[in-house]
N, C-alpha and C positions, 0 to 999 in steps of 0.2 A: 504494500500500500504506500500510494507516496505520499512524504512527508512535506511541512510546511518548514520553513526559520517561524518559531514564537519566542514573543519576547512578553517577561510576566515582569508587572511592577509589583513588588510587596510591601507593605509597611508591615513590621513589627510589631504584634500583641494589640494589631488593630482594636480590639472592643475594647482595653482597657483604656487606650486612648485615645479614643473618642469619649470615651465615659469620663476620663478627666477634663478631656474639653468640653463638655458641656455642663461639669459641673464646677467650672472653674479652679482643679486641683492644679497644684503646681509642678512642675515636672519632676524636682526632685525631693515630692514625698510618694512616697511608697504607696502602691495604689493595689487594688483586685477586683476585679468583679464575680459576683457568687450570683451563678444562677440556678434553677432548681435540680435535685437530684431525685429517680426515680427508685422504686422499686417497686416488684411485681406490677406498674402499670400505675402507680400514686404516689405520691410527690411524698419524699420519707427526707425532705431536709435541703440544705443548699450546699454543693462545694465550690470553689474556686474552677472558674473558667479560662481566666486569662490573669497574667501577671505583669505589673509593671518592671522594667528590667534593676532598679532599684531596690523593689519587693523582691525579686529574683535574688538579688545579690544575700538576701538579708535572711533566706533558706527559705521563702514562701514558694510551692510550686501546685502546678494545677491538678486537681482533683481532691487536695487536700478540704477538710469539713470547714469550717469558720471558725472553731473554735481553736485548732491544728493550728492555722495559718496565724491568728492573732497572740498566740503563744511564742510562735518563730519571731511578732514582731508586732509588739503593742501598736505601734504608734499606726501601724495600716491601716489606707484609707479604702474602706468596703462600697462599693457601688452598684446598684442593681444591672442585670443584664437586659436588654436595652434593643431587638433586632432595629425594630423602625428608628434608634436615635442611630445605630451603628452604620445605616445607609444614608441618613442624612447626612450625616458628618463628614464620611467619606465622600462626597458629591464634586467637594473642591478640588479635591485630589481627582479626581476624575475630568476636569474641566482643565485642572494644572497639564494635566497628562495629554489633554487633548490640543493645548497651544505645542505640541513637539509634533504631535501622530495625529491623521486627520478620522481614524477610528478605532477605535476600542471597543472592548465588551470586558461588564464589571462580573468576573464569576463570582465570587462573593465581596461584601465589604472589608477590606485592607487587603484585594490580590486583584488585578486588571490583567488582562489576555489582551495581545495585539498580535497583528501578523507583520514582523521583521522585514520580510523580504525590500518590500518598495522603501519603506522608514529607511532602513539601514543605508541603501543607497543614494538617498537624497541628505542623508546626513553624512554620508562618508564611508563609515565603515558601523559595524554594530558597538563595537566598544564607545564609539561617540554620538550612537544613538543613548544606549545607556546612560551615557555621561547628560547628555540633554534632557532625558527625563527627572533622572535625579536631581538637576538643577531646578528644574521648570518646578518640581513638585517641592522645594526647601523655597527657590525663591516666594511661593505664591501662596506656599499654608504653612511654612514652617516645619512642617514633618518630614522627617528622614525617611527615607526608603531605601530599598534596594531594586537593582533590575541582572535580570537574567535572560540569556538567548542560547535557546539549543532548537534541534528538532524532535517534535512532539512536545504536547501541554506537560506532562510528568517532568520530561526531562528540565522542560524552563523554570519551571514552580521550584525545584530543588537547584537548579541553579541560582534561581535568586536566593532564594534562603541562603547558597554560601557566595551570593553576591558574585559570580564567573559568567565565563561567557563559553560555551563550549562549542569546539570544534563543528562542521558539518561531516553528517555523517559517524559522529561519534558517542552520541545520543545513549546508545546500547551500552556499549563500554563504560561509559559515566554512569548509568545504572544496574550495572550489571553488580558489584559490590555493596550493593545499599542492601538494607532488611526492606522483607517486601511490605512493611510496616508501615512505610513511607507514602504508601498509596492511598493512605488520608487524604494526603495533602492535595493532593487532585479532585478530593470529592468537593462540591459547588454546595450539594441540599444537605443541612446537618442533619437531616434524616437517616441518611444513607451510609452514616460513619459508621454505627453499630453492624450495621452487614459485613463491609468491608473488614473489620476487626475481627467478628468472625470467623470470615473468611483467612483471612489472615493468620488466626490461630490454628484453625484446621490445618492450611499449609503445614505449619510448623510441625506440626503433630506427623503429618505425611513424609518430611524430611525438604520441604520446600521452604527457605531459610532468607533468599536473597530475591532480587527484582532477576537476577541472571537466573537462579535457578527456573522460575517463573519463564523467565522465556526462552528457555531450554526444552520447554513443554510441546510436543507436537498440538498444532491449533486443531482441530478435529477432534483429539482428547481433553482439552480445556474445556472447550464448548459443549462436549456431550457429557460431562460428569459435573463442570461448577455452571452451566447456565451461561446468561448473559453477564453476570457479574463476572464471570470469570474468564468470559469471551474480551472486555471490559481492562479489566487486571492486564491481560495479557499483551493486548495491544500496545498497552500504555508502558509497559517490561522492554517490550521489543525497542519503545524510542517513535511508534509509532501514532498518530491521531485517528479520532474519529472522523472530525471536520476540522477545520480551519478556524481561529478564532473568529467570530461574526462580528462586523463594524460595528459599533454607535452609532445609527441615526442622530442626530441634533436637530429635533422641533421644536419651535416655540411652543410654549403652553398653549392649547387650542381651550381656551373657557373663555366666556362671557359672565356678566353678571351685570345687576341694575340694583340701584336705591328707588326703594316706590314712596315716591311722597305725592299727596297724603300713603299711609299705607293703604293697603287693601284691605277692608273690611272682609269680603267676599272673595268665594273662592272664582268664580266667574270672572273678575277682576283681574286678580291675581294671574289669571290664564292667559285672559288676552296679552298683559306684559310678558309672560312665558313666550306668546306664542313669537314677539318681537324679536327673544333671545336665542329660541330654536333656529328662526330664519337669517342669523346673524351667525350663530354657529354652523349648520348647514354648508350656507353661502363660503366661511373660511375655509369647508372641509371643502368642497366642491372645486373652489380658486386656488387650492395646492393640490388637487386628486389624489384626495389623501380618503380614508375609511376610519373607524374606530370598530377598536371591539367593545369598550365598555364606556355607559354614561353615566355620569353623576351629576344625580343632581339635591343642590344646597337649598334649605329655605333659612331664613331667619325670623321668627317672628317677635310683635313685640309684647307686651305683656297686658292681660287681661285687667289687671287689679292695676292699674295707673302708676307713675314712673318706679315706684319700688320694684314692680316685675320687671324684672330682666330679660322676660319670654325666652324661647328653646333655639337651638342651632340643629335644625331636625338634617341629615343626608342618609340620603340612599343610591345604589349602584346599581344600573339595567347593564345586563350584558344584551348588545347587539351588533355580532359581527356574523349578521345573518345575510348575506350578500343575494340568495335567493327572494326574500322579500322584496327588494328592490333596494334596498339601502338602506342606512338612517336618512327618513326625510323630513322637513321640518314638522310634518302634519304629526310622523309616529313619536316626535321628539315630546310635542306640543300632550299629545294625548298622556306621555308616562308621566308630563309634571301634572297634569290634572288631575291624575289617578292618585299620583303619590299626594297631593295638596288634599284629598278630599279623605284620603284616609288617615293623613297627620290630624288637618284638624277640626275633621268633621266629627271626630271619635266618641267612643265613649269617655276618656279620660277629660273631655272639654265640659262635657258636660254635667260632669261628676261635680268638676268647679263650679259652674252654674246653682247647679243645688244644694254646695254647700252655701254658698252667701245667699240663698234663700229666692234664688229665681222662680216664679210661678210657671212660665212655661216649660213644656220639654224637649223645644228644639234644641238640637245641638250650636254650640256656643261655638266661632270660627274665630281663633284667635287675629289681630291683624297682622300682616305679611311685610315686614321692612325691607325684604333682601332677598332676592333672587337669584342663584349661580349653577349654569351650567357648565362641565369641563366633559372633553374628549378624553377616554384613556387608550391606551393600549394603540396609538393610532400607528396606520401600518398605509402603505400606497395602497390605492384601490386598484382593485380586480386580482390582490393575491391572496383573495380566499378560494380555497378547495370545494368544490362541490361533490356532492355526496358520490358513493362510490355508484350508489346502483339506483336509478331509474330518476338520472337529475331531469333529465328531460320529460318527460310525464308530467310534471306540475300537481302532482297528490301532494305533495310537498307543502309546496308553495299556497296553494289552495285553502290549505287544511290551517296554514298559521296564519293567514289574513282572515280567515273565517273567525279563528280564539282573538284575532284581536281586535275584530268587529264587536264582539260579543264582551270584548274587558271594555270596549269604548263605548258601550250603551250600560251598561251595568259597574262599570269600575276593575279598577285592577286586580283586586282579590275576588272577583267572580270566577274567573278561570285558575284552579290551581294543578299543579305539575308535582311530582314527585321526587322527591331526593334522599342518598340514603346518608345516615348518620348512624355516629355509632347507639351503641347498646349490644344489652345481651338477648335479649330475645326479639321476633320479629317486627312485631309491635314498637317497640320503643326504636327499631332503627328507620321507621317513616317519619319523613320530613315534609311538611308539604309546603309548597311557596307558593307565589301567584305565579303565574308560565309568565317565560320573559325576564325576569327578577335575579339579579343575582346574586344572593346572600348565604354568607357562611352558615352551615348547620352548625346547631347548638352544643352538637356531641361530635369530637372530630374522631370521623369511621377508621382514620390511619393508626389511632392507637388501638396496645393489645387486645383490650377490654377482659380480661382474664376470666372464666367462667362461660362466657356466650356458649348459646348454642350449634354444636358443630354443623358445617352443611352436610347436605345441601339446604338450604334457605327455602320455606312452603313458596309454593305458587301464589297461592289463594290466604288472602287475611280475612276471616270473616267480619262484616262491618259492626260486631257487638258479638260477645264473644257466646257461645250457648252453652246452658246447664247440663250437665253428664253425669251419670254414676257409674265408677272404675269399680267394679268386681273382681275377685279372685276367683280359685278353680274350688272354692265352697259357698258361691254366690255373698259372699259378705263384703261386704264396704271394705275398698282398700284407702284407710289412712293416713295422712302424712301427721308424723310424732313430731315434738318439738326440737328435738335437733335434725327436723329434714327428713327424716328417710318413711320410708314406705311400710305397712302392714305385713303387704303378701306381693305376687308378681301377678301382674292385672290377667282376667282369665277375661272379660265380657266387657264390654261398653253399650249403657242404657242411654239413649236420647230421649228428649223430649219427644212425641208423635210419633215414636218410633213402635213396630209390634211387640218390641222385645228385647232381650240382650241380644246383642250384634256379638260373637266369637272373635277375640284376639288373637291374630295366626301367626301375628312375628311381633314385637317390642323392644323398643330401645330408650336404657336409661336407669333409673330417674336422675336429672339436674337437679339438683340445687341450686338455687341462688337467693342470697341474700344481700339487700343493697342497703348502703346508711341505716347497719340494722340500729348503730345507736342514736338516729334521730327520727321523730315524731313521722316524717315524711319518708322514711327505709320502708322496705319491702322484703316478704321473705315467700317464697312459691318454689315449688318442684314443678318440674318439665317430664313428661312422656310421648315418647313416637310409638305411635301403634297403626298397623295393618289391622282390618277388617278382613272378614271372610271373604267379602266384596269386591276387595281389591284397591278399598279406599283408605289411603293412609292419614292420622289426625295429629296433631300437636294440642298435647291436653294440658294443663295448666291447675296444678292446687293453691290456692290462698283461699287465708279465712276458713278453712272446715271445707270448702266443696272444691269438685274439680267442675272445669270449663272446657271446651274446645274451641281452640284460640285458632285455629288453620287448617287448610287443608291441604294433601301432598298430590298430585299429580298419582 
């Protein structure tokens, strides 16, 4: 596969310093940042994540508890971990770097990816591209860096860490001696660190020690025993890429916004100004053919109870990078602030006010509207969205999602909702419902463990209220669940409601337990059963309270 020249800028212990710069710490007190530590899947405490090199000197290192680190060093300054300050912060540094290289891409905050080749030669040679960034970025935020150039992302990233410039072509050889340990350092999502580690340990265990050992590996054996991670790993061993680093675009910020004076009493009102700032926004995307994927849109309102209220700063996000609809146009822009305006503050929570200071009517109260702001996210040149792989042409598609938003534009946005999944442990609790169009994080995030769930496969069929059953044994008696969880007997029948009879259990699996927040008011404690009917029809049954339910059905 062929390789690129990349060149990686790094800063050093990036999140701690950022964290002292925006908390105004000085550079030489001794700094950490502690962010959460898990176990079995719940937060059992905080360690150290990053250290200042000061802290470092004075024997604080990461992973250590808070109590460990401020032992090695009273006087250390403890700061929370911070993702959204740790991107802002670095932004400059991003801007510094982009007066040398006319693109870059931020893999994470304190590491920048660029592609060498063109840079290196209009500044001379790569040593004195190096040298330009590292200036560009002390002259312009004061932060030290380092920069590195090999070929492939792995090999630049530990270059810069020991601040060299390595050979072409020699990529391999410079990591061919390192512990394949190192392939942290390549990972972008800190999701992804725990796998890699993993992995990593396994190696070791196997007798795979080094990044050389690693791509010593016939690729057709990598790929068929570790997967894509290790398909992954390997590439990156060899010195070689996936892709190329991806430039930085540089857009102006695409939002609009307006002051309403007077405000807006009404939501009507409030609209037609909307509808000014859609076609103001539109019009900018249109005059640069540009597209977005997601909108946001701000209200500010002002306060009900007279200048003491401070009234709400309400935002919400529509993802729309549906290029089959026909685009974002001003009219579908104008419709999502209506929707969102009529459900902030038409609601029940308005009106709740209302009846406290003693209003006789019961319409709903619409606080007034000061502030208006639309922004473009994600924007990308139009026409480079993908269409569906199978039947784009047909227009079922297309059809089908003008029709739900005909139908959100005569009745509101939360008239049509869509389904998302979220975590939890059983089926029930991982539906998420939103209004279709909307794009908003679930409550429960599905990517952690959640220890306990139910194994798949996942029912087909939720039923919409769950129905009454009685689990029998193989001597028709009530199978119980006792107070530490467990079962009677092994279910022999299942009684329905309307049904002629006991229904025969031909296979079963189980019982789960789960108990949630069993020590608050709001915990929960229920066993799970899979059972096959004679029928063919498989159920997920459910104990709380003394009785069982049937919560689903299985294909």
């Amino acid at each position: 596969m062929a390789t690129t020249r990349t060149a990686v800028l790094w800063v050093p212990d990036w999140p701690v310093v950022a964290a002292m710069a925006a908390a105004g710490v000085d550079a030489h007190v001794p700094a950490a940042v502690l962010g959460a530590r898990s176990r079995g899947g719940q937060t059992a405490g905080h360690s150290v994540v990053a250290v200042s090199a000061v802290a470092r000197a004075a024997g604080v290192r990461r992973g250590m508890r808070r109590r460990q680190a401020q032992e090695r060093c009273p006087e250390l300054a403890l700061l929370p971990a911070d993702d959204g300050r740790d991107a802002r912060e670095f932004e400059p540094v991003a801007l510094a770097a982009e007066t040398v290289v006319a693109g870059i891409e931020v893999a994470r905050p304190g590491l920048l990816l660029l592609p060498a080749d063109g840079a290196a030669r209009y500044h001379g040679s790569e040593h004195a591209l190096a040298r330009a960034l590292v200036e560009a970025v002390a002259e312009r935020t004061g932060y030290e860096c380092a920069v590195g150039v090999a070929d492939g992302i792995l090999a630049a990233i530990l270059a810069a860490r020991a601040d060299a410039v390595v050979p072409p072509g020699g990529s391999r050889a410079f990591l061919a001696p390192r512990p394949a340990a190192e392939l942290v350092h390549a990972v972008t999502d800190p999701g992804g660190v725990a796998a890699v580690r993993e992995a990593v340990d396994l190696w070791w265990r196997l007798g795979v020690r080094t990044l050389g050992d690693l791509a010593a590996l016939p690729t057709p054996v990598v790929q068929a025993r570790f997967g894509d991670l290790g398909a992954w790993a390997h590439r990156l061993a060899r010195g070689e890429d996936e892709r190329p680093p991806a430039r930085r675009r540089i857009e102006a910020d695409l939002a609009v916004a307006a002051d309403l004076d007077p405000p807006a009493l009404r939501v009507d009102v409030a609209t037609f100004a909307a509808r000014r700032l859609a076609e103001e926004l539109h019009e900018m995307l249109a005059r640069r053919g540009l597209a977005c994927g997601r909108l946001r849109i701000t209200a500010r309102t002002g306060g009900l109870d007279g200048p003491t209220d401070d009234g709400a700063t309400l935002e919400r996000v529509w993802r729309t990078d549906d290029a089959a609809t026909g685009g974002l146009s001003a009219a579908r822009i104008t419709d999502r602030v209506r929707w969102q305006l009529e459900g902030w503050l038409t609601g029940a929570a308005l009106g709740a006010r209302r009846a406290a200071r003693g209003a006789d009517d019961a319409a709903p109260a619409v606080a007034p509207i000061v502030h208006l702001a639309l922004a473009a996210q994600e924007v990308v040149p139009a026409g480079t969205h993908q269409p569906a792989l199978w039947g784009a042409g047909a227009g079922q598609d297309v059809r089908a999602r003008r029709a739900l938003g005909r139908v959100q534009g005569l009745l509101g946005g939360d008239a049509v909702l869509t389904v998302r999944v979220q975590g939890g442990r059983d089926p029930r609790d991982r539906v998420h419902l939103v209004p279709f169009g909307e794009d908003v994080a679930p409550a429960r995030d599905a990517a952690l463990p959640w220890p306990g769930a139910l194994p798949s496969p996942a029912p087909p069929t939720l039923l919409p209220e769950p129905a009454p059953v009685r689990v029998l044994d193989a001597a028709d008696r009530d199978v119980v669940v006792g107070a530490r969880l467990g079962t009677s007997g092994e279910p022999a029948a299942v009684v329905r409601d309307g049904a002629d009879g006991p229904e025969r259990v031909v296979a079963w699996a189980g019982p789960w337990p789960v108990a949630e927040r069993w020590w608050a008011p709001d915990g929960r404690r229920r066993v799970y059963l899979q059972v096959v009917l004679e029928d063919g029809q498989g159920l997920l049954l459910a104990a709380a309270g003394g009785a069982w339910r049937a919560e689903a059905v299985y294909d």
